[in-house]
ROVEX-808634 format. One record per atom (N, C-alpha, C, O, CB): y, z, x. Coordinates in nm, 3 decimals, decimal comma, always signed. Glycine has a CB too. Example, Ala and Ser with C-alpha at 12.3 -4.5 7.8 and 13.67 -1.06 7.14 Angstrom:
BEGIN
y/z/x
-0,569/+0,780/+1,319
-0,450/+0,780/+1,230
-0,330/+0,780/+1,320
-0,332/+0,846/+1,424
-0,447/+0,905/+1,131
-0,225/+0,708/+1,285
-0,106/+0,714/+1,367
+0,003/+0,787/+1,290
+0,114/+0,804/+1,341
-0,060/+0,572/+1,408
// end
This chain:
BEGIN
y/z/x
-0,118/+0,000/+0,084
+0,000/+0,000/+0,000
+0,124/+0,000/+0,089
+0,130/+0,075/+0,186
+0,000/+0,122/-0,096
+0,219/-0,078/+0,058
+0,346/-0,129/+0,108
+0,440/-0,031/+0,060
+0,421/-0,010/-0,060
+0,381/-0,273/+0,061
+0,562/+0,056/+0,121
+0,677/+0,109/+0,058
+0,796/+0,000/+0,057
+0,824/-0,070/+0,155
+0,718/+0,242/+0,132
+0,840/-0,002/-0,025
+0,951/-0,072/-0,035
+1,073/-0,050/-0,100
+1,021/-0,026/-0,209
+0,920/-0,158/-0,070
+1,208/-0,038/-0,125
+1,314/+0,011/-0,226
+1,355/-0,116/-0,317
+1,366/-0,231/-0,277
+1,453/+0,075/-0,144
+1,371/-0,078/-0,425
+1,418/-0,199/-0,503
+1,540/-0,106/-0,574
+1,528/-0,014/-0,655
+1,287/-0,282/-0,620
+1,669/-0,165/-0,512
+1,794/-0,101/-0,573
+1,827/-0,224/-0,728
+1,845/-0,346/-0,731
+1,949/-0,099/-0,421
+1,824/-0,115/-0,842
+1,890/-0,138/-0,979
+2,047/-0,165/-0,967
+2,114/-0,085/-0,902
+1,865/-0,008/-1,073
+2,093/-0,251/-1,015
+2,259/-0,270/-1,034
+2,274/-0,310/-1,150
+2,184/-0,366/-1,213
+2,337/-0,370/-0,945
+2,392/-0,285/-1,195
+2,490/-0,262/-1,325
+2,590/-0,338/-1,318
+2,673/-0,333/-1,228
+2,548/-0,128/-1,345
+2,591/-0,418/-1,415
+2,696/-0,505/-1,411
+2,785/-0,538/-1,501
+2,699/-0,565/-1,585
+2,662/-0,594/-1,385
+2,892/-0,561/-1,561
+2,966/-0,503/-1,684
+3,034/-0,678/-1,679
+3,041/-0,732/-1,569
+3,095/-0,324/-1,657
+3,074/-0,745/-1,789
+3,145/-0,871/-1,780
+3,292/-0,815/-1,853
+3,323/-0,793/-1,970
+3,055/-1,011/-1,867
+3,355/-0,805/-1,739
+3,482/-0,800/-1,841
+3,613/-0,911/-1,884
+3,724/-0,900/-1,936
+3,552/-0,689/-1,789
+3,536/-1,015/-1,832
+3,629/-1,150/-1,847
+3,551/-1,181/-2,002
+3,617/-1,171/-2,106
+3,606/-1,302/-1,694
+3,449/-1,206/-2,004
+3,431/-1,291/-2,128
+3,339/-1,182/-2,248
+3,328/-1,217/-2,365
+3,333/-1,452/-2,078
+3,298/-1,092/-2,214
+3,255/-0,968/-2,297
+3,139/-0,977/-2,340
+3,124/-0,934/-2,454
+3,328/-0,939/-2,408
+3,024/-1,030/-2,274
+2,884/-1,045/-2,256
+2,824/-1,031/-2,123
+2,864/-1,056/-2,009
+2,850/-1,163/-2,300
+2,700/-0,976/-2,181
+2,601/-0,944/-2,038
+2,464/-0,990/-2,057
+2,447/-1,107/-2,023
+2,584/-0,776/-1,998
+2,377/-0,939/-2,096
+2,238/-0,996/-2,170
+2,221/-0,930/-2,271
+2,278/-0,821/-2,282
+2,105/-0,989/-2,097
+2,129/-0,985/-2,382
+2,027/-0,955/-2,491
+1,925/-0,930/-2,473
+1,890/-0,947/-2,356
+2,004/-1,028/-2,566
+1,824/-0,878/-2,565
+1,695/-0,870/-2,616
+1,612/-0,956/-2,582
+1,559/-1,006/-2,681
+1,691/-0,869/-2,732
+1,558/-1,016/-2,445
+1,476/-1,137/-2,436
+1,531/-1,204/-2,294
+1,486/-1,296/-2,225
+1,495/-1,241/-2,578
+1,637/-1,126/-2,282
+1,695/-1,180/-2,138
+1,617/-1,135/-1,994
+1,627/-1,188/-1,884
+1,853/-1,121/-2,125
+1,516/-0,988/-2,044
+1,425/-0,978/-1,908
+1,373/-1,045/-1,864
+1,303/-1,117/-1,935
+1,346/-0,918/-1,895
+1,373/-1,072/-1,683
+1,306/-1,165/-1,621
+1,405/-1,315/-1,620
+1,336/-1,414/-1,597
+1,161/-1,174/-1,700
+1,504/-1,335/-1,634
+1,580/-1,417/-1,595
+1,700/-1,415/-1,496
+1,791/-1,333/-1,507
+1,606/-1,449/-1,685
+1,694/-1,514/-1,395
+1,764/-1,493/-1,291
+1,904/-1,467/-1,320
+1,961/-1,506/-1,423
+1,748/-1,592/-1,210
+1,967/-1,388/-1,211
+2,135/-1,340/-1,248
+2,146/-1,429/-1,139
+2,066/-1,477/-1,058
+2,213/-1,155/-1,238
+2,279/-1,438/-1,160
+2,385/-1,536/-1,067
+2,540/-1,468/-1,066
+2,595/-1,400/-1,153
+2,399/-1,711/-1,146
+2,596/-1,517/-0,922
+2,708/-1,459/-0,939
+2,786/-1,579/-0,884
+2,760/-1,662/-0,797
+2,723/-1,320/-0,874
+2,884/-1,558/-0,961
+2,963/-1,662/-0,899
+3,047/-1,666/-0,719
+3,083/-1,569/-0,652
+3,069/-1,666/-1,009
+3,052/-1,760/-0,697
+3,159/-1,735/-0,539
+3,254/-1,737/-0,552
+3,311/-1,723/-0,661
+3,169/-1,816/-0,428
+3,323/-1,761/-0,410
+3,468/-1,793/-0,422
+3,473/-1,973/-0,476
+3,550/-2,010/-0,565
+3,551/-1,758/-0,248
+3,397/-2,049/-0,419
+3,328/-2,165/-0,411
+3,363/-2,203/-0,580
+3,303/-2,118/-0,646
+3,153/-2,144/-0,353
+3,425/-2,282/-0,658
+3,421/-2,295/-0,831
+3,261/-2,423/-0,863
+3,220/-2,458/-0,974
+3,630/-2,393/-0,902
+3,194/-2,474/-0,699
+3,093/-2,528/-0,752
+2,984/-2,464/-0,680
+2,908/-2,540/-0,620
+3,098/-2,668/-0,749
+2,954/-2,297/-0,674
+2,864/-2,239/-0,537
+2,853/-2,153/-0,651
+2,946/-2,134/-0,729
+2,925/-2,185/-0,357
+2,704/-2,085/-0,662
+2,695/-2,014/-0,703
+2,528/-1,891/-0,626
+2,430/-1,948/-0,578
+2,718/-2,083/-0,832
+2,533/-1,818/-0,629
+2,486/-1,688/-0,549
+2,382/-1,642/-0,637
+2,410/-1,593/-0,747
+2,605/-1,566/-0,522
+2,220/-1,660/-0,583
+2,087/-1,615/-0,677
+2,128/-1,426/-0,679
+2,206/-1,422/-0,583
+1,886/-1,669/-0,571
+2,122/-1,319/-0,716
+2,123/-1,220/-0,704
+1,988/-1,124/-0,711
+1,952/-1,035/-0,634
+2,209/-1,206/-0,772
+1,924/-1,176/-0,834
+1,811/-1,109/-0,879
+1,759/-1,128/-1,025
+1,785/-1,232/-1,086
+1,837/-0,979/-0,859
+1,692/-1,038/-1,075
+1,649/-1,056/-1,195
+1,671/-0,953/-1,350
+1,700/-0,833/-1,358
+1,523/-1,067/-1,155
+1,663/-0,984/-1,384
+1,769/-0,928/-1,547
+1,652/-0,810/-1,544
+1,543/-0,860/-1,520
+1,778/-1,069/-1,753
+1,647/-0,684/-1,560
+1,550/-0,577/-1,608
+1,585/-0,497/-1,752
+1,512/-0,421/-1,816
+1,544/-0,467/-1,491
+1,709/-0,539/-1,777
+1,740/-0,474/-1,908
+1,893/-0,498/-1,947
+1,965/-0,551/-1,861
+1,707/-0,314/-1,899
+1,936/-0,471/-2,043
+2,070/-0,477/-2,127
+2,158/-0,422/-2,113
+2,273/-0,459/-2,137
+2,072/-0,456/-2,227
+2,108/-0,282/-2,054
+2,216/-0,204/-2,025
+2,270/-0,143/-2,184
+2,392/-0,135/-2,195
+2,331/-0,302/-1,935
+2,196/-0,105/-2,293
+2,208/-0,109/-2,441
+2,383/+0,032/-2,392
+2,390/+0,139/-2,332
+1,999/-0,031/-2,565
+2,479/-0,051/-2,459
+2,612/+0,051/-2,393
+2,662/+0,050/-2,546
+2,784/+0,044/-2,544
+2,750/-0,028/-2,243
+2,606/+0,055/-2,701
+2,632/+0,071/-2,804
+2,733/-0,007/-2,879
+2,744/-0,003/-3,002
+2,646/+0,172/-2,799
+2,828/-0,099/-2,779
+2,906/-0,169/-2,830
+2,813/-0,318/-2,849
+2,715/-0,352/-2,784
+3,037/-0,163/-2,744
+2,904/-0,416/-2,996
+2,812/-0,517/-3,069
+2,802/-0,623/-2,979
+2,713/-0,706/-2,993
+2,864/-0,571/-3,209
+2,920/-0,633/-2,845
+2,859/-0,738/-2,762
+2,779/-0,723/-2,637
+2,763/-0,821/-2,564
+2,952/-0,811/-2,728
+2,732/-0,613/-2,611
+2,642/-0,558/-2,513
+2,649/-0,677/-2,378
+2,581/-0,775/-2,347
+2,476/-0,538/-2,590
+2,793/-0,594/-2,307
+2,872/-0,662/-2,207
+2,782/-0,637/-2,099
+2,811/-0,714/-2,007
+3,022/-0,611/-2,184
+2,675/-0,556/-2,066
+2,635/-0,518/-1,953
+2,504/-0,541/-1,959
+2,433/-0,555/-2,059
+2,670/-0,397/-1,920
+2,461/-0,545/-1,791
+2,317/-0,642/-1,790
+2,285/-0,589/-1,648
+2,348/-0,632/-1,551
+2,332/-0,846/-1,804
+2,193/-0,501/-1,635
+2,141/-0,452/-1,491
+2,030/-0,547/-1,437
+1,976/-0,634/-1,506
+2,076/-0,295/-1,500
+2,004/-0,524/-1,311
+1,899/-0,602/-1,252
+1,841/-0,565/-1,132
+1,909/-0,477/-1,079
+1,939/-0,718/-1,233
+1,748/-0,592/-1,069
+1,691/-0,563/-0,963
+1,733/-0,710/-0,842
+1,721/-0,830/-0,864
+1,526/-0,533/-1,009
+1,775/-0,652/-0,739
+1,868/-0,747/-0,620
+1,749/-0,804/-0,548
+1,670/-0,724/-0,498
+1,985/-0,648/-0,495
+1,722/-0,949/-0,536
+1,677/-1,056/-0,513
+1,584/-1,017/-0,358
+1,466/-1,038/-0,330
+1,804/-1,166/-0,516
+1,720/-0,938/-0,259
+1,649/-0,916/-0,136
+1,525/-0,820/-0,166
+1,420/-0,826/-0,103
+1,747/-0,854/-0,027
+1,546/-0,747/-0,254
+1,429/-0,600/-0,264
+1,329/-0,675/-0,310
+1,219/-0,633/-0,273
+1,461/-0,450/-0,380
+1,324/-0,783/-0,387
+1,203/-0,851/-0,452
+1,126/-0,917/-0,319
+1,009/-0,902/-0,284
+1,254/-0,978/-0,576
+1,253/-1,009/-0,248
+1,153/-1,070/-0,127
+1,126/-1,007/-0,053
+1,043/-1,070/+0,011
+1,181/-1,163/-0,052
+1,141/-0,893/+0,001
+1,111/-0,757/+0,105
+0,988/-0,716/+0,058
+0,892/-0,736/+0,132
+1,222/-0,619/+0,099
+0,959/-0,634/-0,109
+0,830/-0,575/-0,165
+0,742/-0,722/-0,136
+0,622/-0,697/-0,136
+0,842/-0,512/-0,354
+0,766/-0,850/-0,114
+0,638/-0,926/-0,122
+0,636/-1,039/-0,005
+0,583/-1,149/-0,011
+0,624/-0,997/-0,274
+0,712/-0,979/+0,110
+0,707/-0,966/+0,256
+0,775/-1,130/+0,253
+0,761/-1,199/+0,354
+0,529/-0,928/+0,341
+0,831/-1,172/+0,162
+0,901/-1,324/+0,169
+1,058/-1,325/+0,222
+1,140/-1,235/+0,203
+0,903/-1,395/+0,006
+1,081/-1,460/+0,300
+1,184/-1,467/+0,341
+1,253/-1,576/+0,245
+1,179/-1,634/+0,166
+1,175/-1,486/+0,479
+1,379/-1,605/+0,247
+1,471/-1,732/+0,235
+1,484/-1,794/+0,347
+1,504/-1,765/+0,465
+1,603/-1,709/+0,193
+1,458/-1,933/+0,253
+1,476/-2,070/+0,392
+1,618/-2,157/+0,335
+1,625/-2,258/+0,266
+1,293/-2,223/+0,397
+1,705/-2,086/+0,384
+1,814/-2,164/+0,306
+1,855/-2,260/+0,383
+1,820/-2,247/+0,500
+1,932/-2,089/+0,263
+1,928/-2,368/+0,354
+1,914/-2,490/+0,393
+2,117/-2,480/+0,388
+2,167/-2,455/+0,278
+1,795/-2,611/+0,274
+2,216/-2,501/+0,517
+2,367/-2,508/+0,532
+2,405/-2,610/+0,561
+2,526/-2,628/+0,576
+2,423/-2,434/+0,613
// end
């Protein structure tokens, strides 16, 4: 058995007032760059973040590096 950390993050949209729904687990997050045509894999949706308001602005996830670390994978990114 492997130890590994997988850090959870929280993420709140306060430009447009959505984050994920009900069905959004397991879909990749993205963040935008400075770049307006670049955009940044982060990780994967684990929950809603249920914050009681009707547009449920917030959407946590588990960060992309902790996923390829627990399953000893690298990125081959291509510049």
């Amino acid at each position: 058995m492997h130890d590994y950390i997988a850090r959870g993050v929280e993420g709140v949209d306060v430009l447009h007032g959505w984050g994920s729904v009900g069905g959004d687990s397991g879909a990749t997050v993205w963040a935008v760059t400075g770049n307006p045509n670049a955009r940044q894999a982060r990780g994967i949706v684990s929950d809603g973040g249920t914050d009681g308001s009707a547009d449920q602005r917030r959407v946590l996830w588990t960060e992309a590096v902790d996923i390829f670390r627990a399953f000893g994978l690298k990125l081959n990114s291509v510049r």
